[in-house]
C-alpha positions as CSV (number, residue, x, y, z in Angstrom):
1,X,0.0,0.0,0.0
2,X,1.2,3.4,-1.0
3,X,0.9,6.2,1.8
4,X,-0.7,9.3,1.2
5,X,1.5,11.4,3.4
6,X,1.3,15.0,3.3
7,X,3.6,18.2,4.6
8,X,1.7,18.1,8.0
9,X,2.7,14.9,8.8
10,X,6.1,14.8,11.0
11,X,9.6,13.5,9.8
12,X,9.5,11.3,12.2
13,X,6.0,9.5,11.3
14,X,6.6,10.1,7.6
15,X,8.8,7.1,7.8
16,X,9.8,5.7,11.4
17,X,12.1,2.9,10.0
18,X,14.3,5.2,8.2
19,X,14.2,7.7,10.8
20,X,14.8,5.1,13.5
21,X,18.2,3.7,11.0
22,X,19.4,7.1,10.5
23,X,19.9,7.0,14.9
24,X,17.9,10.4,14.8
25,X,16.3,11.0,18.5
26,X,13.6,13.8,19.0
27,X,13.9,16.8,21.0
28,X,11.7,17.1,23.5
29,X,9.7,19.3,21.4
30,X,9.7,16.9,18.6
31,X,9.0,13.7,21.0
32,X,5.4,14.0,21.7
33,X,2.5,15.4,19.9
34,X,-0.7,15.2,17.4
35,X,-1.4,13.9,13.7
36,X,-4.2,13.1,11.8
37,X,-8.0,12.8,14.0
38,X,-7.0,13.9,17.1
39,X,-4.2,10.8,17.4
40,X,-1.8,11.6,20.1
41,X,2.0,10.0,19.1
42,X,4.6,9.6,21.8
43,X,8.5,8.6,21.0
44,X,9.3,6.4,24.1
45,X,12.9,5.3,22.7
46,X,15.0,4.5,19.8
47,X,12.3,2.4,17.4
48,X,9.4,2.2,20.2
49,X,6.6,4.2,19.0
50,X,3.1,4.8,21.2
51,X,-0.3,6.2,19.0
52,X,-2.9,6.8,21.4
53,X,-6.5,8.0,19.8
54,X,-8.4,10.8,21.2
55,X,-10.3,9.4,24.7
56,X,-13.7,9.1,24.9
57,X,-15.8,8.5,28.1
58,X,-16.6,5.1,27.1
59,X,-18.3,2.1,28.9
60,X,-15.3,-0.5,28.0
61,X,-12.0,0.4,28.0
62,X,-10.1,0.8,24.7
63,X,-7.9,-2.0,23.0
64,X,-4.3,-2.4,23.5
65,X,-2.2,-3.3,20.6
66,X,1.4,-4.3,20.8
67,X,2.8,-4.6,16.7
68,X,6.4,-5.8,16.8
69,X,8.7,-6.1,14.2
70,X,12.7,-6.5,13.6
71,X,13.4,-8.8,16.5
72,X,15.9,-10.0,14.0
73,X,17.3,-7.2,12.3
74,X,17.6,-8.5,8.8
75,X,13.9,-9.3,8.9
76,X,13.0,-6.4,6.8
77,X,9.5,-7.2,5.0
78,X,7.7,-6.8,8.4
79,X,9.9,-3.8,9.1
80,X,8.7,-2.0,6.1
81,X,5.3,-2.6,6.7
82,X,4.8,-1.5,10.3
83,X,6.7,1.9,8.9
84,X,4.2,2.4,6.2
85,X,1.1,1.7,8.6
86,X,2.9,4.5,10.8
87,X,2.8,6.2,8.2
88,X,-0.8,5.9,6.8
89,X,-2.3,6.6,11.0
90,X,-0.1,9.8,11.0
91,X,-1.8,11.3,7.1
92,X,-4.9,10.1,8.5
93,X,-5.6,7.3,6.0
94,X,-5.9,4.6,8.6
95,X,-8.5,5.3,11.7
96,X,-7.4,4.0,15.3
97,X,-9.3,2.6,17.6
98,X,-7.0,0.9,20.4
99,X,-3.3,2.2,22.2
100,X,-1.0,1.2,19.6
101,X,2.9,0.7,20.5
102,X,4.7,-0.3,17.6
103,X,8.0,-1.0,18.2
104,X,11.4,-2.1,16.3
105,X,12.9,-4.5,17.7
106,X,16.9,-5.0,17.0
107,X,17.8,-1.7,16.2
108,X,21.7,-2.2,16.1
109,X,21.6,-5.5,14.4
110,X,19.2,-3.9,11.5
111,X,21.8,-1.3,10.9
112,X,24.2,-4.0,10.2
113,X,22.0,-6.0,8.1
114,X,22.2,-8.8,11.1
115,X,20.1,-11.2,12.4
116,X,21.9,-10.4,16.1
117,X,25.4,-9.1,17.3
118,X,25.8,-11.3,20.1
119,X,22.6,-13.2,20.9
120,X,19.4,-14.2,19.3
121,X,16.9,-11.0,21.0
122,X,13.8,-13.7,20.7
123,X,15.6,-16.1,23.3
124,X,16.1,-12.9,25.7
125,X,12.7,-12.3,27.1
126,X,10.9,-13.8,30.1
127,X,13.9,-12.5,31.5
128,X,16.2,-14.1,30.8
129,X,17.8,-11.1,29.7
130,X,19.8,-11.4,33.6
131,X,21.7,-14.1,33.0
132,X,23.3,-12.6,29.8
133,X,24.2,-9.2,31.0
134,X,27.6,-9.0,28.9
135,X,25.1,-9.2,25.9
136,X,24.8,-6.0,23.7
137,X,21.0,-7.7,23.3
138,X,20.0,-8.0,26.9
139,X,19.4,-4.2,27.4
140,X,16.9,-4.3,24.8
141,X,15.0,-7.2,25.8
142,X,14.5,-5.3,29.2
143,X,13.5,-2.5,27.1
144,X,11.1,-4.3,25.1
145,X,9.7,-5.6,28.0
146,X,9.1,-2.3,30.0
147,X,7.6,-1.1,26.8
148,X,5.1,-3.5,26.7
149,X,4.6,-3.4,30.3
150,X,3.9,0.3,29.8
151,X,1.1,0.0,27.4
152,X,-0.8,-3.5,28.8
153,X,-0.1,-2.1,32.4
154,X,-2.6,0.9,31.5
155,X,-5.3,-0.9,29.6
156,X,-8.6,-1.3,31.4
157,X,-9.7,-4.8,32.6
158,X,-12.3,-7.3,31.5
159,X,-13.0,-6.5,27.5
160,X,-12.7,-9.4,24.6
161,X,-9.5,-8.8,22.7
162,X,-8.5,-6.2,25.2
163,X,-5.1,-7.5,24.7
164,X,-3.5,-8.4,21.7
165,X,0.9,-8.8,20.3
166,X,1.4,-9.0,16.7
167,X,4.8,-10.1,16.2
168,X,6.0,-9.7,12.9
169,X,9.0,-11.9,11.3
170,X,10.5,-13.6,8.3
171,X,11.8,-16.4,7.9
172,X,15.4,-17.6,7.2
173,X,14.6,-20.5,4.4
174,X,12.0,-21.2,2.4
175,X,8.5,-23.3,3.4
176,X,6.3,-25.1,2.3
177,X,3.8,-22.8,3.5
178,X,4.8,-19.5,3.3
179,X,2.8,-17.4,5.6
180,X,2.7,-19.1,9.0
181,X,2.4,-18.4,12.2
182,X,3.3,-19.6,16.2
183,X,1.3,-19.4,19.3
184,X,3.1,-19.0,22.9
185,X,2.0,-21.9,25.3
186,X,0.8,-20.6,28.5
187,X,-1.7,-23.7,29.6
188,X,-4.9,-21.1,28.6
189,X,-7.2,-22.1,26.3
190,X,-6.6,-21.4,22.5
191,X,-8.6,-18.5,21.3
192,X,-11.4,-19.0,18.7
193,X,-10.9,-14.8,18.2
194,X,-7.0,-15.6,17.5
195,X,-7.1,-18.2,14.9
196,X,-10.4,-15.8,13.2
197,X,-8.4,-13.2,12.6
198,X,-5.1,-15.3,11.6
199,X,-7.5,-16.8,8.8
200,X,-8.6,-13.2,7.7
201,X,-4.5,-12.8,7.3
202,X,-4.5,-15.2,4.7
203,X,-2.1,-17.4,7.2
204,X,-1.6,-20.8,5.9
205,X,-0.6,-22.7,9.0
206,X,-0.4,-22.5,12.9
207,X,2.5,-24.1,14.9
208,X,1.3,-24.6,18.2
209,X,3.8,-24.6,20.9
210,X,3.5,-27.0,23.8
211,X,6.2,-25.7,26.8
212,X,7.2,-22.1,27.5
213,X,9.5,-20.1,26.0
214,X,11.4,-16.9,25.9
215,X,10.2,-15.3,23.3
216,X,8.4,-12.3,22.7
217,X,5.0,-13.2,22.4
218,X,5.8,-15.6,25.3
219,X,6.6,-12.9,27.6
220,X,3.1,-10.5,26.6
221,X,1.3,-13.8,26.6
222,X,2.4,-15.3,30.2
223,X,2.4,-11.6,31.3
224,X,-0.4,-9.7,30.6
225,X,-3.0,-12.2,29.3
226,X,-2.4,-10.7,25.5
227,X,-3.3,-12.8,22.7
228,X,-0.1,-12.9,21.2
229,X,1.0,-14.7,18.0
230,X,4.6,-14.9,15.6
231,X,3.7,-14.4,12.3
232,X,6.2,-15.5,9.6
233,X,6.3,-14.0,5.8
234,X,8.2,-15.1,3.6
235,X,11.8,-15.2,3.7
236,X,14.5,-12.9,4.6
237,X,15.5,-10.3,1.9
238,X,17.6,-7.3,1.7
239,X,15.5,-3.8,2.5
240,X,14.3,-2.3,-0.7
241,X,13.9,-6.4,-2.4
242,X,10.8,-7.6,-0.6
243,X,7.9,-7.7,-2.4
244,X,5.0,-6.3,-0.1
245,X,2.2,-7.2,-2.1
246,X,2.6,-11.1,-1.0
247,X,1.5,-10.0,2.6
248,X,-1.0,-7.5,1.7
249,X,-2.9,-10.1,4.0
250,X,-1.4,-9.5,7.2
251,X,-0.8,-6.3,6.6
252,X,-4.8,-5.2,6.1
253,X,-5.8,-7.8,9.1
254,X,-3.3,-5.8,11.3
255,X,-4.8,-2.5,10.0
256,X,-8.4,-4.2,10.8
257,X,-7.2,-4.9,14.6
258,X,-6.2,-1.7,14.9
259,X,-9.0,0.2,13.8
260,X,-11.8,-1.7,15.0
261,X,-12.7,-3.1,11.7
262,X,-12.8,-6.5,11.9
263,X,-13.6,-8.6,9.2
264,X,-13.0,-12.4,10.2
265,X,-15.4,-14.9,9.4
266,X,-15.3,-15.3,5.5
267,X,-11.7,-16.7,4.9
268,X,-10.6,-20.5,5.5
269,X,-8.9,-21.6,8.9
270,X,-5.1,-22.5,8.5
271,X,-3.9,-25.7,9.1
272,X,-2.7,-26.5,12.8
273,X,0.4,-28.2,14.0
274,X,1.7,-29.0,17.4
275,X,5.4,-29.3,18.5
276,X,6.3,-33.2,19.3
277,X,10.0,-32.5,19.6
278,X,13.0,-30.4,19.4
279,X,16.2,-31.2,18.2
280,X,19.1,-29.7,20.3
281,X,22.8,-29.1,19.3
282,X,25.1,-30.6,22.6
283,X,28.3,-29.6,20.9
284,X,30.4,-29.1,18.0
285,X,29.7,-32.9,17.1
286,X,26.4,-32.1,16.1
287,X,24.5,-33.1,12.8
288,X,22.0,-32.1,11.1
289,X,20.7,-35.1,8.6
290,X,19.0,-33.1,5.8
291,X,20.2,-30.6,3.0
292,X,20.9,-26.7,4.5
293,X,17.6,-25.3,1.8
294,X,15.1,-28.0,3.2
295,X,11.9,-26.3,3.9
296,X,10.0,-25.3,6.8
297,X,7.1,-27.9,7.3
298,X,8.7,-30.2,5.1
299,X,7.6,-34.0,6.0
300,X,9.5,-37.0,6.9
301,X,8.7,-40.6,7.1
302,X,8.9,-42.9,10.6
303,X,12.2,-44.0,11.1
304,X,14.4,-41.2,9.3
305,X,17.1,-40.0,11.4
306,X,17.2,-36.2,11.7
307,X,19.9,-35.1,13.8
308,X,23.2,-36.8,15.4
309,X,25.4,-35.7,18.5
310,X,27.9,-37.6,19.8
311,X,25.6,-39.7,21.8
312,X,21.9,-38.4,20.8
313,X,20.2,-39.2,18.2
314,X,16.5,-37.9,17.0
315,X,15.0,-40.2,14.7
316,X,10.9,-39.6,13.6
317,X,8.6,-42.0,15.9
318,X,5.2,-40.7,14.3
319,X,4.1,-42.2,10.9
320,X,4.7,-38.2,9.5
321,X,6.5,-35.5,11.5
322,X,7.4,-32.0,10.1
323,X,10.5,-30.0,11.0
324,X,10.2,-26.6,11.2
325,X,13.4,-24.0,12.2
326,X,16.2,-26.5,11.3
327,X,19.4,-24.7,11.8
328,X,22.9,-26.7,12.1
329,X,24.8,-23.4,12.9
330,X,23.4,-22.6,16.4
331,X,25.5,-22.5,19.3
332,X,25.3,-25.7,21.6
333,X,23.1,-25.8,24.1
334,X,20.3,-24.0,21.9
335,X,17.7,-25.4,19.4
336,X,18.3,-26.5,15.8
337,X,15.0,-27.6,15.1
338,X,11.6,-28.3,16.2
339,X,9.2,-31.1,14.6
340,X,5.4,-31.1,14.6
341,X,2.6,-33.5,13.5
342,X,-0.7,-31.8,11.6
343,X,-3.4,-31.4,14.9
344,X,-6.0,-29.3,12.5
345,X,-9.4,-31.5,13.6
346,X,-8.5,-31.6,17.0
347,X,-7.4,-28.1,17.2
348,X,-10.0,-26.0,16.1
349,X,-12.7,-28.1,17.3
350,X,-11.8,-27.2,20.4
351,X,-11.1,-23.8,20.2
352,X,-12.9,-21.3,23.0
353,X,-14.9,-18.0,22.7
């Protein structure tokens, strides 16, 4: 979607991701102020955003809307696309209806054109942050935390979809499907609301996660009660090389959650699929038993061996499992791979109001 931005609209808002690259900071002048309809905007620190619409004495409280994007700098399609919906709020060519925060996530690391400089940010949170503090990564993860602490801290109690943490990513390889998506597990029931609107983003499949985490959307999730989701588009590209009409999708289902206009209902579920296993890397040893370009969601038989390490060995137990994240080059100790087997039937049958 092009932006119609006009003169009245500041630098800053005109384009956030380039202001935020350049390292400009506001003056305190420049930091806080009004655009389009009443909107109030408010620069809370270097790529964290917060849109506020004009209060009304209303019987239920307003929505609050966490949009993340660039947890991994050299994620760039999301990147783009949270700048241009900054963009389109501020000329007044997108309504809001909730709190937004919108916030960039690796800053440093997208000025580099790097997924990290010392340590994966989406591992951080939860955190765990404290146990790294040599990490040039952990400050932000506190950040990002306070910052969405901040804005779920202040939202009023009780309303449906009160809550919600869009985070935005791209993946590293190819998949078989190429818009997808992850839920946090927190033990709560999985939201009928959630995987409505994840149809209406033309999301292809759900990977549901089945322990906790310390990511992101695990944090806002176990935290504040937000329905939070990872979505994935695509793969990563260069800025400037990603072609933003393939998620025009999520991008107008984000735009819908943020101005009230929901339109959920007419497009198909996604697929479901729920993590059976993870493949760790112990040391240097480690193997990874498939080509370095195999897909996302690609499907192997009972019996193949996936991964090798000195003395473990994952081999596939169901009659189909999927892997999903495989990555050889990880340090040891984390994850180079998850696998999951297709839940759909189960999944949304089950899904609560």
């Amino acid at each position: 979607m092009i932006s119609n931005v006009d003169a009245a609209v500041p630098a800053m808002l005109a384009d956030f991701l380039a202001y935020t690259l350049s390292g400009a900071r506001p003056g305190p002048a420049e930091a806080q102020g009004a655009c389009a309809r009443g909107i109030r905007y408010a620069w809370l620190d270097d790529g964290v955003i917060e849109l506020t619409p004009p209060m009304r004495s209303e019987r239920h409280a307003v929505p609050a809307v966490l949009v993340s994007a660039g947890i991994h700098g050299d994620e760039t399609a999301p990147l783009e696309l949270v700048s241009r919906m900054i963009a389109d709020i501020a000329s007044g060519d997108v309504p809001l209806a909730c709190r937004l925060c919108v916030v960039l996530g690796n800053v440093p690391a997208m000025r580099t054109g790097s997924r990290y400089l010392d340590d994966d940010l989406n591992r951080l949170f939860c955190g765990r942050h404290e146990q790294l503090t040599q990490s040039r990564e952990a400050p932000r993860a506190r950040a990002l935390e306070a910052a969405a602490a901040r804005l779920f801290e202040r939202a009023g109690g009780g309303g449906e979809g009160e809550r919600w943490h869009i985070d935005m990513h791209t993946a590293i390889r190819a998949s078989v499907f190429e818009r997808f998506a992850l839920l946090p597990y927190t033990g709560a029931a999985l939201s009928r609301p959630m995987f409505e609107w994840l149809a209406d983003a033309t999301i292809e499949a759900v990977l549901l996660h089945t322990a906790k985490g310390n990511t992101y959307t695990h944090f806002t999730a176990e935290s504040f009660g937000a329905k939070a989701c990872t979505l994935e588009l695509g793969k990563v590209q260069p800025f400037g090389e990603n072609d933003l009409s393939r998620y025009v999708g999520a991008d107008g289902a984000v735009r819908g959650l943020i101005s009230g206009r929901s339109r959920a209902g007419a497009a198909p579920m996604p697929r479901v699929f729920t993590v059976i296993g993870q493949i760790t890397k112990h040391s240097d040893a480690f193997e990874l038993l498939m080509a370095d370009d195999v897909a996302n969601f690609t499907p192997f038989a009972r019996g193949t061996v996936l991964a090798r390490d000195a003395n473990y060995c994952y081999a596939v137990t169901h009659a189909e499992e999927r892997i999903v994240f495989p990555n050889r080059t990880v340090k040891p100790g984390l994850r180079a791979g998850l696998t999951v087997v297709e839940t759909t039937a189960e999944t949304l049958a089950g899904l609560a109001r």
